[in-house]
mmCIF file of the C-alpha atoms, coordinates in Angstrom:
data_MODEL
# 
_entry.id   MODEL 
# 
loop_
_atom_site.group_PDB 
_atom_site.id 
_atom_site.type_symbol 
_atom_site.label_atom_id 
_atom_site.label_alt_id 
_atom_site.label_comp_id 
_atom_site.label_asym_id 
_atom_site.label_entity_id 
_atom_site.label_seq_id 
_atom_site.pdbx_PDB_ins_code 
_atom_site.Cartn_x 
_atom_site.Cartn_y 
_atom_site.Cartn_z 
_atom_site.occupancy 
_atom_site.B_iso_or_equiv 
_atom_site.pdbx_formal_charge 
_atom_site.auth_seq_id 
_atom_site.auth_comp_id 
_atom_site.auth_asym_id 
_atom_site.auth_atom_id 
_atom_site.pdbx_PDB_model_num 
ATOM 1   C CA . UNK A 1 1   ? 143.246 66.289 115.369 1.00 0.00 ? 1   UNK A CA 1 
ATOM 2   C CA . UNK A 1 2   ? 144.131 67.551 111.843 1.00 0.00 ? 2   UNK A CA 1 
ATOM 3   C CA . UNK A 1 3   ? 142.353 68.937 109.036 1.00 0.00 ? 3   UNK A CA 1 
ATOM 4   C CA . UNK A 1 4   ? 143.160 70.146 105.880 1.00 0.00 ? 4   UNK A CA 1 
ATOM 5   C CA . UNK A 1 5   ? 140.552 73.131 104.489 1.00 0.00 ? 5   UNK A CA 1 
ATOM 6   C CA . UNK A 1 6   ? 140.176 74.919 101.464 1.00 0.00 ? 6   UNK A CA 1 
ATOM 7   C CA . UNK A 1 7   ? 143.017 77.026 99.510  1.00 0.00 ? 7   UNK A CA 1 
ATOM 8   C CA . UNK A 1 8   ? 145.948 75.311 101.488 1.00 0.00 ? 8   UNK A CA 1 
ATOM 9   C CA . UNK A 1 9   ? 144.737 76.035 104.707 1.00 0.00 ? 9   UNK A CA 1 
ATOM 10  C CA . UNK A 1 10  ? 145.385 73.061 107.203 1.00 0.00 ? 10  UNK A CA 1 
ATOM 11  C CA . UNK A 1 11  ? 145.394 73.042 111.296 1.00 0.00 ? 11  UNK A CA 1 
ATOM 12  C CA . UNK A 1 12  ? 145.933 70.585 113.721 1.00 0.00 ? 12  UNK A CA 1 
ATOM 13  C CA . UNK A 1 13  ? 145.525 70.674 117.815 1.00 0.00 ? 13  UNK A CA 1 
ATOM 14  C CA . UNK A 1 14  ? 149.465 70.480 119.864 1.00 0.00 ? 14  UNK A CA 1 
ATOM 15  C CA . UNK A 1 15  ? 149.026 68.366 122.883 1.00 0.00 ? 15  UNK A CA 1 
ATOM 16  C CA . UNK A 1 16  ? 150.281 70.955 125.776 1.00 0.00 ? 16  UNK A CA 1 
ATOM 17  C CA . UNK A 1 17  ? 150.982 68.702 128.609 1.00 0.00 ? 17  UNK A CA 1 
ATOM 18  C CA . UNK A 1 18  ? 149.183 65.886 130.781 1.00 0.00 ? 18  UNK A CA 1 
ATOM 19  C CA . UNK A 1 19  ? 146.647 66.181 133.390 1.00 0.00 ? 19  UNK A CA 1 
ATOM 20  C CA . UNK A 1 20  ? 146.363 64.781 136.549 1.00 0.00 ? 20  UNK A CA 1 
ATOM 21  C CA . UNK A 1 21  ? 144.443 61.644 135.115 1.00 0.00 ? 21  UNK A CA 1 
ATOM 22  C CA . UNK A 1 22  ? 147.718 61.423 132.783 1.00 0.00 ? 22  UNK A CA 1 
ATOM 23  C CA . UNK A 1 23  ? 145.790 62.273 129.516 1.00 0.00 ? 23  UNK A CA 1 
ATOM 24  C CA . UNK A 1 24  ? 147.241 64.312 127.100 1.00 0.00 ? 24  UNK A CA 1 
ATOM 25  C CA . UNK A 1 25  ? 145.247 68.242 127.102 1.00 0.00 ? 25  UNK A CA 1 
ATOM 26  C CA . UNK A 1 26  ? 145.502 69.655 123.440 1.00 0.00 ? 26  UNK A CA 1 
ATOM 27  C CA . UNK A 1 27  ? 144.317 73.360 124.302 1.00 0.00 ? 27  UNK A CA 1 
ATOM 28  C CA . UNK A 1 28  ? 146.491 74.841 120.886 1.00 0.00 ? 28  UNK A CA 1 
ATOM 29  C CA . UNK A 1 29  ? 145.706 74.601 117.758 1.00 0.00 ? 29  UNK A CA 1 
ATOM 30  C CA . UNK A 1 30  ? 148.072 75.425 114.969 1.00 0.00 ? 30  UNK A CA 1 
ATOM 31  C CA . UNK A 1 31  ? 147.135 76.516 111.491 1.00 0.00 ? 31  UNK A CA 1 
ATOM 32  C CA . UNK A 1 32  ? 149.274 76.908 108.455 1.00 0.00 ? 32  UNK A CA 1 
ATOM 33  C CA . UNK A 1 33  ? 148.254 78.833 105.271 1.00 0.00 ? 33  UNK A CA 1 
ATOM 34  C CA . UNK A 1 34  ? 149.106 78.479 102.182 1.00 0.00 ? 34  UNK A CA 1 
ATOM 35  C CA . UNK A 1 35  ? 151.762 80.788 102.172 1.00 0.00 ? 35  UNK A CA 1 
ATOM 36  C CA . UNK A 1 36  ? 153.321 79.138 105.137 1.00 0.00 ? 36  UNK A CA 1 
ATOM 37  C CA . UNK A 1 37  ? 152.455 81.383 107.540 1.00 0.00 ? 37  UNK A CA 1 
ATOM 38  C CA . UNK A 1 38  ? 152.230 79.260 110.988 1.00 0.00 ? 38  UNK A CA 1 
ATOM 39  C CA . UNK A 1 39  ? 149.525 81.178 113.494 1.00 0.00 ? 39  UNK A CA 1 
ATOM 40  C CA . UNK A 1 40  ? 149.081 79.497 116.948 1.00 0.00 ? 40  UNK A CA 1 
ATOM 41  C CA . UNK A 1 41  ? 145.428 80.052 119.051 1.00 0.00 ? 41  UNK A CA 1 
ATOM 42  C CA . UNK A 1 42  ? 145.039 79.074 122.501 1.00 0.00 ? 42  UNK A CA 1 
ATOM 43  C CA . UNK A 1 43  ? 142.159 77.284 123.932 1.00 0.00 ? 43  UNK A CA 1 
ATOM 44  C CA . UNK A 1 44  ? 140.112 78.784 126.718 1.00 0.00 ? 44  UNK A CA 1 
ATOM 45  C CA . UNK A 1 45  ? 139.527 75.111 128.186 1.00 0.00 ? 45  UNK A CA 1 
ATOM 46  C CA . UNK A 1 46  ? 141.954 71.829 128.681 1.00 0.00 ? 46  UNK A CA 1 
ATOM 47  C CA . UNK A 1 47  ? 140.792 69.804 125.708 1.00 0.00 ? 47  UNK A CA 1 
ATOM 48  C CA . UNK A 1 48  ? 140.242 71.027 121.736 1.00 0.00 ? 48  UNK A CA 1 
ATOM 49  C CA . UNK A 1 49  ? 137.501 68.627 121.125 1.00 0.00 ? 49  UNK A CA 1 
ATOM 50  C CA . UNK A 1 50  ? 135.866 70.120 117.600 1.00 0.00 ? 50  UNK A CA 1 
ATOM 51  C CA . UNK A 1 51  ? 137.171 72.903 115.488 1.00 0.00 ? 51  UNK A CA 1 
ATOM 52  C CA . UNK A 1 52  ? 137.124 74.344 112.027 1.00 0.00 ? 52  UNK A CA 1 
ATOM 53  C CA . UNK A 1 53  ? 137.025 76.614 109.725 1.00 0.00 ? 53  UNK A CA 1 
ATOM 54  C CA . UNK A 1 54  ? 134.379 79.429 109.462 1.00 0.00 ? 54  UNK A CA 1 
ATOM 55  C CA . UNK A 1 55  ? 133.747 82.250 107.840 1.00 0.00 ? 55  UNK A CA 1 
ATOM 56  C CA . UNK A 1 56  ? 135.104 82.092 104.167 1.00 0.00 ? 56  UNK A CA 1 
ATOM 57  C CA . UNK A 1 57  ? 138.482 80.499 106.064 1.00 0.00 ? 57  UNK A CA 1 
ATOM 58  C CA . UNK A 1 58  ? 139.357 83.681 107.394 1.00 0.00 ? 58  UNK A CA 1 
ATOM 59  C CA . UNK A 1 59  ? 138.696 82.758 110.960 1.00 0.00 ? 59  UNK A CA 1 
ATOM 60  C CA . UNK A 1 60  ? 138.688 79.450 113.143 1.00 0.00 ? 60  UNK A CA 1 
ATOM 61  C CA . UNK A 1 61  ? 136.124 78.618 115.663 1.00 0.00 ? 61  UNK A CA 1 
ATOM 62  C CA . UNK A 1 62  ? 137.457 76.154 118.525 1.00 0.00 ? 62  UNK A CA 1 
ATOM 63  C CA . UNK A 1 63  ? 135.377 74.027 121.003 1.00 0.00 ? 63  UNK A CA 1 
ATOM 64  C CA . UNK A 1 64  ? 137.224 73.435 124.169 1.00 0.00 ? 64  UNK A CA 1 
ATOM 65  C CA . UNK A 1 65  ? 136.079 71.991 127.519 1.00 0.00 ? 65  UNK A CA 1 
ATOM 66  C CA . UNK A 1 66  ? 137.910 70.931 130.659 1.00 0.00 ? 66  UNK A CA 1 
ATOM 67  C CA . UNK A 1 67  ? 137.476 67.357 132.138 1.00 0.00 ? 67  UNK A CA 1 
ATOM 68  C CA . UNK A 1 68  ? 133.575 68.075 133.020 1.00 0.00 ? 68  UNK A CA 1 
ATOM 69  C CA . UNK A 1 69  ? 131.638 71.184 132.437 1.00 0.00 ? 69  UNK A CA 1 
ATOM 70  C CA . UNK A 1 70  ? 130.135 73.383 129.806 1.00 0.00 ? 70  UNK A CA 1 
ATOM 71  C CA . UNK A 1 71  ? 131.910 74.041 126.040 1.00 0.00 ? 71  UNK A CA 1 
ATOM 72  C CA . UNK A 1 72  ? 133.333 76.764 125.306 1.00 0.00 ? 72  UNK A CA 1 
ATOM 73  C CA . UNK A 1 73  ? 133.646 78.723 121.825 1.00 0.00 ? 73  UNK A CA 1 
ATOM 74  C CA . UNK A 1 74  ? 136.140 81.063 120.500 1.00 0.00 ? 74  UNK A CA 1 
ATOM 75  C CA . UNK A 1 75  ? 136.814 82.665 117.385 1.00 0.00 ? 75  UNK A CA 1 
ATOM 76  C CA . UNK A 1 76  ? 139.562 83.972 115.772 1.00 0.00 ? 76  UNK A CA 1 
ATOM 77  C CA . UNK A 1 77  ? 140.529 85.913 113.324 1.00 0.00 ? 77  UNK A CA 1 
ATOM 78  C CA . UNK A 1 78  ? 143.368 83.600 111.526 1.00 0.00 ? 78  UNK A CA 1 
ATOM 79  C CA . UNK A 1 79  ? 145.107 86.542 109.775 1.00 0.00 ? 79  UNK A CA 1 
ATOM 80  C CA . UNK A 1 80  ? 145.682 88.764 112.824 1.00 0.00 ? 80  UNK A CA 1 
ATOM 81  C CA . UNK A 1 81  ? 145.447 85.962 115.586 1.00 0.00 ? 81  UNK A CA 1 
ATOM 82  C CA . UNK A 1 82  ? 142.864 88.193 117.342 1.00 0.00 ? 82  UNK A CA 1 
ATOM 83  C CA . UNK A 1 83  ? 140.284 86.622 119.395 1.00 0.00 ? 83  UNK A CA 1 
ATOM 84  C CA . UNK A 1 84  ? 137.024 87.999 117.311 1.00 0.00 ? 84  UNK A CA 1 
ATOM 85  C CA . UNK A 1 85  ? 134.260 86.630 119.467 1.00 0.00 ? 85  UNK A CA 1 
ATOM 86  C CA . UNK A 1 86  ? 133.435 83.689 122.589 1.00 0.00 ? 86  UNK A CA 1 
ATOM 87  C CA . UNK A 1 87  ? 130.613 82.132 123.712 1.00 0.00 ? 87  UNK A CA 1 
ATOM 88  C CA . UNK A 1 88  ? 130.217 80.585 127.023 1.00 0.00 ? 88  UNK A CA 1 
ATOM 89  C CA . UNK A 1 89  ? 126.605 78.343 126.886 1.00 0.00 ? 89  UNK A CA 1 
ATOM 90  C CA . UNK A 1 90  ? 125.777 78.433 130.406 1.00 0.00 ? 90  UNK A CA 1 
ATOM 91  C CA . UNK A 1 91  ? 126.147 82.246 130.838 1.00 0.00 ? 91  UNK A CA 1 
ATOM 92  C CA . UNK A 1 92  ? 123.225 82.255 127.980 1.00 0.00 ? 92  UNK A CA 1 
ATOM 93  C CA . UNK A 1 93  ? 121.578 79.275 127.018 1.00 0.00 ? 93  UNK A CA 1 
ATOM 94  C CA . UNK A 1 94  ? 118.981 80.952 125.229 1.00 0.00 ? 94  UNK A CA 1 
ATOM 95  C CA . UNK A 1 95  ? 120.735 83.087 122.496 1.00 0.00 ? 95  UNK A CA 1 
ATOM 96  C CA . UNK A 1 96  ? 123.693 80.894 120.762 1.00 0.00 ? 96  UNK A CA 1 
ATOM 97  C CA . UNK A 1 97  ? 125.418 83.117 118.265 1.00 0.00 ? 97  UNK A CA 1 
ATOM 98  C CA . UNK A 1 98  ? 125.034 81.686 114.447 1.00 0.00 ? 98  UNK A CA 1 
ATOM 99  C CA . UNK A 1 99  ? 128.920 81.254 114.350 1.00 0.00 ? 99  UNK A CA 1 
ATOM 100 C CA . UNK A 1 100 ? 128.347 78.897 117.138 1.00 0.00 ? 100 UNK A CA 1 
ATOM 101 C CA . UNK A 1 101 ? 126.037 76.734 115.825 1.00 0.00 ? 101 UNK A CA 1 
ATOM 102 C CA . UNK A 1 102 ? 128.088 74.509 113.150 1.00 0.00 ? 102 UNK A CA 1 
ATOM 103 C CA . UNK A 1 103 ? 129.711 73.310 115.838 1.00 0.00 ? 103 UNK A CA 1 
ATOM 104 C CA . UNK A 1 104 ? 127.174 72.721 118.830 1.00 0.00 ? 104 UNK A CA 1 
ATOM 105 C CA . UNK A 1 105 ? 127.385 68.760 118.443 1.00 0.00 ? 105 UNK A CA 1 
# 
């Protein structure tokens, strides 16, 4: 799952191995700036299934779930790598954190 973003960013999920069902579970994501700078992020869950960029494309937020279950949200800091802020829905269904929200459905 690749996109391309503004000022040569571009990113793209790395399939990490199969499951038991034999289906592929793309928990990295890769993004490459325009400098060519390669910074990898990890997944918290099996499957990447939404991602992007977020604020002015100086951080990613990634979407990940396992086979059934809640999402979960992360989001990094794409300069440093560091894991900024996460969001697990269940845990607290009634406050979703605005940085969450672009990427609820």
């Amino acid at each position: 799952m690749k996109q391309d973003g503004p000022n040569g960013l571009e990113g793209w999920t790395v399939g990490t191995g199969k499951n038991y069902r034999d289906e592929w579970m793309n928990s990295n994501l890769v993004v490459r700036t325009k400098g060519g700078n390669v910074v990898k992020f990890r997944a918290e869950y099996a499957f990447i299934d939404k991602w992007g960029f977020a604020d002015n494309n100086q951080c990613v937020v990634i979407r990940s779930i396992n086979a059934r279950g809640p999402f979960y949200w992360q989001k990094y800091e794409i300069k440093s790598g560091k894991l900024i802020a996460d969001y697990y829905r269940s845990k607290d269904p009634e406050h979703i954190p605005a940085w969450v929200s672009p990427f609820l459905e």
